[in-house]
C-alpha positions as CSV (number, residue, x, y, z in Angstrom):
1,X,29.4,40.1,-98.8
2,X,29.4,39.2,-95.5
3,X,31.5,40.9,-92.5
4,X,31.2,39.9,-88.6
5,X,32.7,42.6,-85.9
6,X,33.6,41.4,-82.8
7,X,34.4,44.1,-79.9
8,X,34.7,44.1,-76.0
9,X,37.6,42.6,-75.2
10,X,39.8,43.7,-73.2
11,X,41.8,42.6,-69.8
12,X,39.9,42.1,-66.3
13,X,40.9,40.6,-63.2
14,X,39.8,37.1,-62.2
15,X,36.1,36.9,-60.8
16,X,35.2,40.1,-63.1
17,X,32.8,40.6,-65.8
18,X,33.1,41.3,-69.5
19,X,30.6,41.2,-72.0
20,X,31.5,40.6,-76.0
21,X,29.1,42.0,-79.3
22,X,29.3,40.7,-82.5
23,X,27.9,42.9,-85.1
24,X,27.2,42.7,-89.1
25,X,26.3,45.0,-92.1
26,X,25.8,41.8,-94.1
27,X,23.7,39.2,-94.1
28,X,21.0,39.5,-91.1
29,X,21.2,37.3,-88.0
30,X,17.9,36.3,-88.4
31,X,17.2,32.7,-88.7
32,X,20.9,31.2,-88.5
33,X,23.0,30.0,-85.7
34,X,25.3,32.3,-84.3
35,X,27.9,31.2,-81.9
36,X,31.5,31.9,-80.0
37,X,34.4,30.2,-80.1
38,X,38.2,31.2,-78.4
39,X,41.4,30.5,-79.4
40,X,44.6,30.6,-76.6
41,X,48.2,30.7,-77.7
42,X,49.6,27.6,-79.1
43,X,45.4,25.7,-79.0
44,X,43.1,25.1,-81.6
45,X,39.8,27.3,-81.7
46,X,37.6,25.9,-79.5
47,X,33.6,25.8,-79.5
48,X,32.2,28.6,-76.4
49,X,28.5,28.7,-76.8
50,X,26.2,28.9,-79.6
51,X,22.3,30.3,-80.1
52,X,19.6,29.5,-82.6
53,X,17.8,31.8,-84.6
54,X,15.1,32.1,-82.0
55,X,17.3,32.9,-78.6
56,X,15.3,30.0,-77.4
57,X,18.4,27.3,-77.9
58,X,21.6,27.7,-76.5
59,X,24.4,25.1,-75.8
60,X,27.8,25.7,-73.6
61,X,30.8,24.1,-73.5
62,X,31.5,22.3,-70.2
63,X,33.8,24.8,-68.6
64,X,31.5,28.0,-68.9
65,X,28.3,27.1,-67.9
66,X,26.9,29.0,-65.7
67,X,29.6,31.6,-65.7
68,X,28.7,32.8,-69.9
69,X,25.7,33.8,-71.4
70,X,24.7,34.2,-74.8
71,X,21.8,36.1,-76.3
72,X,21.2,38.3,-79.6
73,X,19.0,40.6,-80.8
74,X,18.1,40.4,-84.8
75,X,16.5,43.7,-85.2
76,X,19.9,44.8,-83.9
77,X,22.0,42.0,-85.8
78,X,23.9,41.8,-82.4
79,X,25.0,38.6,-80.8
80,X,26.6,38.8,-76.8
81,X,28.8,37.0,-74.9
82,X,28.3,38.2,-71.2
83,X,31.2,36.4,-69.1
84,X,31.0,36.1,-65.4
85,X,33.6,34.8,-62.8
86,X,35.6,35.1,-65.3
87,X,39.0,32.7,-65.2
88,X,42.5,33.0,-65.8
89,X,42.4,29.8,-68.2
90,X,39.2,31.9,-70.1
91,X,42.3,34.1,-71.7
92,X,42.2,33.6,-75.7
93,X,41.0,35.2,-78.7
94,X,37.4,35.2,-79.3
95,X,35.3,34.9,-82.3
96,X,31.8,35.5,-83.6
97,X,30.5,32.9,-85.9
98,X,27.7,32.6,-88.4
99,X,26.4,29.2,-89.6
100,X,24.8,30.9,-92.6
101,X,24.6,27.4,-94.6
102,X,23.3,25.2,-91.4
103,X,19.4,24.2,-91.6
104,X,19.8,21.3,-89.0
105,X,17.9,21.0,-85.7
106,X,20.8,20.8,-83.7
107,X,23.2,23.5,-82.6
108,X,26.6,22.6,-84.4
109,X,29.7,23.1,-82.5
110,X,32.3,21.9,-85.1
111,X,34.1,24.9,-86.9
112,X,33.5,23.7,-90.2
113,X,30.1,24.2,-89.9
114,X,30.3,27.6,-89.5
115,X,31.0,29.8,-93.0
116,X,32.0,33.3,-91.8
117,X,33.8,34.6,-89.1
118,X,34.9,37.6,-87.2
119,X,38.5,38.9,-87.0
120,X,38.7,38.1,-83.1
121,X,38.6,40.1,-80.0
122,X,41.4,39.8,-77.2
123,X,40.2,38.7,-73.4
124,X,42.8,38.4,-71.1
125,X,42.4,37.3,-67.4
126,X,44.7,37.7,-64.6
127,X,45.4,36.7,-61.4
C-alpha cells in the first residue's frame, strides 16, 4: 500500500515564499517521477512541475517558472515544492503525485499517468 502526505500549505501574502513536502511510508521515491499538480475552485487539476528519479530532470508549467522549484531527496522519500513571488492566481489545492507505473523518457504531465496521489494541501494567496 501506498500513501503520499502532502504538508505546508498555508496562506501568505503576494510576493512571499512557501515551500510544500510530500512524504511516503510506501513505496520509495526512488526511481519514479514525482510531480505537483494544483487544483482551484470550480478548475480541473492542473500539471505544476514534475522531477525524475534522478533530480536531474524537471519540467514547469509556463506560469511558474522561475518562481517554483522542485527537488527530492530519496533517502528521505521527500519531494518539495519551494514557491517564490508567489501570486494571487497560484491559490488552489496542491497535490503530490507518484508515476509509480511510468518507465518512459519523458516527464509525463497528464494526470492519468500518475497512479497515487496525496490528499492535497491548501495555498492561499492574497493581495
Amino acid at each position: 500500500q501506498e500513501q503520499l502526505v502532502e504538508s505546508g500549505g498555508g496562506l501568505v501574502q503576494a510576493g512571499g515564499s512557501l515551500r510544500l513536502s510530500c512524504t511516503t511510508s510506501g513505496r520509495a521515491f526512488s526511481g519514479y517521477i514525482m510531480a505537483w499538480f494544483r487544483q482551484a475552485p470550480g478548475k480541473e487539476r492542473d500539471f505544476v512541475a514534475a522531477i525524475k528519479w534522478s533530480g536531474g530532470g524537471t519540467t514547469y508549467t509556463d506560469s511558474v517558472k522561475g518562481r517554483f522549484a522542485i527537488s527530492r531527496d530519496n533517502a528521505k522519500n521527500t519531494v518539495w515544492l519551494q514557491m517564490n513571488s508567489l501570486r494571487p492566481e497560484d491559490t488552489a489545492v496542491y497535490y503530490c503525485a507518484a508515476a509509480y507505473t511510468y518507465w518512459g523518457g519523458l516527464i509525463p504531465t497528464g494526470r492519468p499517468v500518475y497512479d497515487v496521489w496525496g490528499p492535497g494541501t491548501q495555498v492561499t494567496v492574497s493581495s
